[in-house]
N, C-alpha and C positions, 0 to 999 in steps of 0.2 A: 287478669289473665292476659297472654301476649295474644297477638292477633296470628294464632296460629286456625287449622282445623277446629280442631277441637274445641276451642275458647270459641271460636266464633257459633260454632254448634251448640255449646254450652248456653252461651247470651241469649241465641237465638231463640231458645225451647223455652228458657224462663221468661224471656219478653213476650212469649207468644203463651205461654200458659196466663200471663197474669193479663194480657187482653181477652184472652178467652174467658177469665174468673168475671170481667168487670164487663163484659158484652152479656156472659148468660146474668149478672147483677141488672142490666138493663130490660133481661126477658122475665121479670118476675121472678128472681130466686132471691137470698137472702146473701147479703157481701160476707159477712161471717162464718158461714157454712161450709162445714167439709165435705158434704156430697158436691156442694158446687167446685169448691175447688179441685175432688176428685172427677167431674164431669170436663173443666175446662183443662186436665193433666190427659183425661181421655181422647179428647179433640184437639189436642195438640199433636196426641201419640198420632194420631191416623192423617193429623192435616199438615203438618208441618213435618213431621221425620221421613214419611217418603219423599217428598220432596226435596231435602236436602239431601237424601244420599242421593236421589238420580240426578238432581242440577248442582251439586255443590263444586263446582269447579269456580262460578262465578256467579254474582248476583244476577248479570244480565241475561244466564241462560234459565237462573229462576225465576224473573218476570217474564222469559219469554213463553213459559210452560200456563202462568197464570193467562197472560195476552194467547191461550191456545196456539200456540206455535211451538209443539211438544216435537223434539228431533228424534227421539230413541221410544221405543217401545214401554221401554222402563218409565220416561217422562210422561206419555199419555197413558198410564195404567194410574200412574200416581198423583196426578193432577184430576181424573177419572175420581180415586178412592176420596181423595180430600174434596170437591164438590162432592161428593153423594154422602162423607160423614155430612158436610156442614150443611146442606139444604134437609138432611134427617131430623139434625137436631133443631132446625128452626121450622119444622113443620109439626114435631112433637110439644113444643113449646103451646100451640093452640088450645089445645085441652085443658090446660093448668086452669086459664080462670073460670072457666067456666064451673065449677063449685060443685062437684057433686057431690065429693067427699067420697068417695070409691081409692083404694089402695091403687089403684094403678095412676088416677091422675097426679101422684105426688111426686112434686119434685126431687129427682132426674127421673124418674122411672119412665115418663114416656118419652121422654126425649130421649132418654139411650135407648127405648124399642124401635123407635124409627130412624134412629142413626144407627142402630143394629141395623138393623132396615134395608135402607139407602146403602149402608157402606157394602151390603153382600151382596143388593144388587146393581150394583156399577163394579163392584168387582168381575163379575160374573159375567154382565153386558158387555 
């Protein structure tokens, strides 16, 4: 793809889904698994795509949004939604080993409840 918009948008969501697949492979999920893959497409969707549309002019206003140095409203709403998916999903990850064998502690289930979680309340906050 040429280094237009799009292409670079394109790159960017599959680089960042297949770090997201091989981050929650480091939280106890299985590398082969389609929940995981559908969990790290989920965490892409909320962490990475706002982001891009309200800083995509340039890289440097996208590290400036992660460095909290958000200029538009749009950039601190969405810098806001993406910390509160991703400290969801790494606080739901707790429960996993702990073994009870209960339908909820299985993998993604609680980590998409507390990234449900996180992400409606930083919307909202």
């Amino acid at each position: 793809m040429r280094n237009t918009r799009i292409g670079r948008f394109t790159r960017g969501y599959f680089c960042t889904t297949i770090v997201f697949h091989f981050l929650a492979f480091f939280l106890w999920s299985s590398i082969f698994s389609f929940d995981t893959f559908l969990f790290a497409l989920l965490l892409t969707t909320t962490t990475f795509l706002p982001l891009n549309i309200s800083c995509s002019e340039s890289a440097e206003k996208f590290w400036n949004c992660w460095d909290n140095y958000p200029q538009t409203i749009s950039q601190l709403y969405s810098i806001r939604v993406a910390l509160g998916s991703l400290i969801g999903s790494w606080i739901g990850v707790f429960v996993v080993p702990l073994d009870w064998n209960r339908w909820w502690q299985r993998w993604p289930i609680c980590s998409v409840f507390w990234f449900i979680y996180f992400f409606t309340h930083w919307c909202i906050v």
